[in-house]
C-alpha positions in Angstrom: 0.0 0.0 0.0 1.6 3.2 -1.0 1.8 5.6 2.1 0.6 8.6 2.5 2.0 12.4 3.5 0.9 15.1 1.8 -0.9 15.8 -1.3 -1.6 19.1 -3.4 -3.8 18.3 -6.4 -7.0 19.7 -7.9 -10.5 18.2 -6.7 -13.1 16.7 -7.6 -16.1 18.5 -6.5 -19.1 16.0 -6.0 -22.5 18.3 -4.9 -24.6 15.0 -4.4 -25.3 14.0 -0.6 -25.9 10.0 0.2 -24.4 8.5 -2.3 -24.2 4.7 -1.3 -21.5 2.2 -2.4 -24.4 0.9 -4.8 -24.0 4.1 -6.5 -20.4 4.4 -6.1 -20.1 0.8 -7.2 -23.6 -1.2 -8.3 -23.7 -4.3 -7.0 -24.0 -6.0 -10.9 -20.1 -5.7 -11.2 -18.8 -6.9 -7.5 -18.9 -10.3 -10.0 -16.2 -8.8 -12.3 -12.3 -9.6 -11.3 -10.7 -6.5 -10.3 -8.0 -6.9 -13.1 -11.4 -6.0 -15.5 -10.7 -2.4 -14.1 -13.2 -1.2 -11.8 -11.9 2.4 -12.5 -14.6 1.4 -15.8 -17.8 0.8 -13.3 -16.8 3.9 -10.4 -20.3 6.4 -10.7 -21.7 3.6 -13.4 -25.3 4.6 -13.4 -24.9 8.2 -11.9 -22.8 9.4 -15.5 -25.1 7.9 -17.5 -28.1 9.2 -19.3 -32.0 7.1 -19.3 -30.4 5.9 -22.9 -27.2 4.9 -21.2 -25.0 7.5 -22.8 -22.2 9.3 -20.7 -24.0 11.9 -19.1 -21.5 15.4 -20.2 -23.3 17.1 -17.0 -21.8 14.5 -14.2 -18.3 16.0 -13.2 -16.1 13.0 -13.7 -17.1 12.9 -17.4 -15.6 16.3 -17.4 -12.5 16.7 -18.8 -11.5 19.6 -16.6 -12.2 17.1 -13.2 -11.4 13.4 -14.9 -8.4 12.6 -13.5 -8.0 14.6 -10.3 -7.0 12.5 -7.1 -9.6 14.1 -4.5 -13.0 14.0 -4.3 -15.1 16.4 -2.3 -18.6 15.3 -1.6 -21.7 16.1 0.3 -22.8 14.0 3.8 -23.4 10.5 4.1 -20.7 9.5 1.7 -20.3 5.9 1.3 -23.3 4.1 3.1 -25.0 1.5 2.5 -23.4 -1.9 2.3 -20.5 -2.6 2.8 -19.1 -3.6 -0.5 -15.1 -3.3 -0.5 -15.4 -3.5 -4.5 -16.6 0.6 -3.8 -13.3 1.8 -2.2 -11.3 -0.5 -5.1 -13.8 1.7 -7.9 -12.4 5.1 -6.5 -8.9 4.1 -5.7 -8.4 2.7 -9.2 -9.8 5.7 -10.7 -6.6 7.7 -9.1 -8.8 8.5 -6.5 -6.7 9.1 -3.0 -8.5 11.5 -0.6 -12.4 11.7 0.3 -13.6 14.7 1.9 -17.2 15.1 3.0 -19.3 16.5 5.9 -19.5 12.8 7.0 -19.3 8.7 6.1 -20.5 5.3 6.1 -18.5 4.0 9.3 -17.6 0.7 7.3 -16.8 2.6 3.8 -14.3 4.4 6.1 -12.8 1.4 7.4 -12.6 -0.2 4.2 -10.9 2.9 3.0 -8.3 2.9 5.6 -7.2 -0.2 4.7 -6.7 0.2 1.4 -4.5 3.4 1.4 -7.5 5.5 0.5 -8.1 8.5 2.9 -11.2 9.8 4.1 -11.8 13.2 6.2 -14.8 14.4 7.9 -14.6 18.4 7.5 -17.9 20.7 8.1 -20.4 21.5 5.6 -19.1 25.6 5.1 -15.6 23.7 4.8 -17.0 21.7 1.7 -18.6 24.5 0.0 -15.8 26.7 -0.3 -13.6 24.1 -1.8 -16.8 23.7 -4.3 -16.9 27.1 -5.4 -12.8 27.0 -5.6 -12.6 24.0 -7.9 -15.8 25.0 -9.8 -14.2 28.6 -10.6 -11.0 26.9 -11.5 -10.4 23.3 -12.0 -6.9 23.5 -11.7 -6.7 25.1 -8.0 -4.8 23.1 -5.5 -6.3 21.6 -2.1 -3.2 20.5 -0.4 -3.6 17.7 2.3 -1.1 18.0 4.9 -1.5 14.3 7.1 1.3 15.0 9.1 -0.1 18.4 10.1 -3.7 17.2 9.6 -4.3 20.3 7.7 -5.7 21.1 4.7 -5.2 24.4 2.4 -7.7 25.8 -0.1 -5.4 27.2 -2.7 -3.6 30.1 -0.8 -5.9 30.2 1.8 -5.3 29.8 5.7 -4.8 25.8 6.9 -7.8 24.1 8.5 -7.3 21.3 10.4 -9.0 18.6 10.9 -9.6 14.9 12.5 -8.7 11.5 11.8 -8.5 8.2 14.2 -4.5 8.4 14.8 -4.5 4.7 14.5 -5.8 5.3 10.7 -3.5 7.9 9.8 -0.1 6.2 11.4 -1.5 3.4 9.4 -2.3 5.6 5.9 1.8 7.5 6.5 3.1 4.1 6.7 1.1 2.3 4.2 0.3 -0.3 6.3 -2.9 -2.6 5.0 -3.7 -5.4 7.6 -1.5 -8.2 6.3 1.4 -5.5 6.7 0.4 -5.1 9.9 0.7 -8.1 11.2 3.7 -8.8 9.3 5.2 -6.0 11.2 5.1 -7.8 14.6 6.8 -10.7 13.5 9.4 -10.8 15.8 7.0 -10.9 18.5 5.1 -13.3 17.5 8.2 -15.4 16.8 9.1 -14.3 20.2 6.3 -15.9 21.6 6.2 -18.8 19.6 10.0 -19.9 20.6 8.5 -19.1 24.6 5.4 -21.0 24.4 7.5 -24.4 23.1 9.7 -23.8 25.6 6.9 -23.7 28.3 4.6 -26.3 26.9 7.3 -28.3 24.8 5.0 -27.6 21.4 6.9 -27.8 18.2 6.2 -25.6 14.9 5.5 -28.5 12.4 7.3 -25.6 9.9 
């Protein structure tokens, strides 16, 4: 999992409010490997048209917004199931920060995990970086995780929250099988201990 520190890129601004992982990923393509690209299936049925046409109104089928790495939505982001194929849609879409007023609890954890971060900032907060990103496309939001700040362009840093567990995990890129891999010597530790307690032998 690639960690993460700080990020300046341009955003992504998302004015819809619960928006489920059904909408973020519909449940039809959780059947496809994720080699088929789930990038392909992120927003399926929200950017298209009653005829099934790319919808040129939704902002990811933008050319100005297609590729930039944060999205900025509205409350409720991520409810719903709790479908990991969602998170995979927006990370392999580029996508690598989520900011909104709030989020599904599991979304959130899922996100964690997979190097995909997620901030909680208030509803005047998101608005602002709206009107930013929709006046310019091109305006930075820097992402300070260190700090736990963010900056609107040149404006002042606001700070913000995040589980500290989460973000050592997110600055280390530390997924769960890293994690455990991590304590190794400890649980090797205690393995050599507990043979020589209980005379058990590792088969390995």
């Amino acid at each position: 999992m690639q960690p993460f520190t700080t990020l300046a890129a341009p955003v992504v601004p998302l004015r819809l409010a619960n928006v489920d992982t059904d909408q973020i990923l519909p449940g039809r393509y959780l059947r496809k490997p994720r080699s088929a690209g789930y990038e392909h299936f992120l927003f399926h049925d929200l950017r298209r048209d009653d005829h099934g046409e790319p919808d040129p109104e939704f902002v990811l089928n933008k050319p100005a917004y297609a590729t930039a790495p944060i999205l900025v939505a509205d409350r409720n982001f991520g409810g719903g199931s709790s479908r990991e194929g969602a998170v995979y849609a927006l990370v392999d879409q580029g996508i690598r920060v989520v900011l909104a007023p709030s989020f599904g609890d599991i979304f959130a954890s899922n996100a964690a995990k997979n190097g995909l971060l997620t901030v909680a900032i208030p509803r005047d907060v998101i608005e602002r970086i709206w009107e930013v990103a929709e006046a310019d496309p091109e305006a930075p939001l820097t992402i300070d995780l260190a700090a736990q700040t963010l900056r609107i362009a040149n404006e002042d840093a606001i700070p913000f929250e995040i589980d500290p567990f989460r973000r050592e995990c997110l600055m280390k890129g530390l997924d769960d099988i890293d994690l455990t891999l991590s304590h190794s010597d400890a649980l090797d530790a205690f393995e050599a201990e507990y043979a020589a307690r209980y005379g058990f032998r590792n088969p390995t």
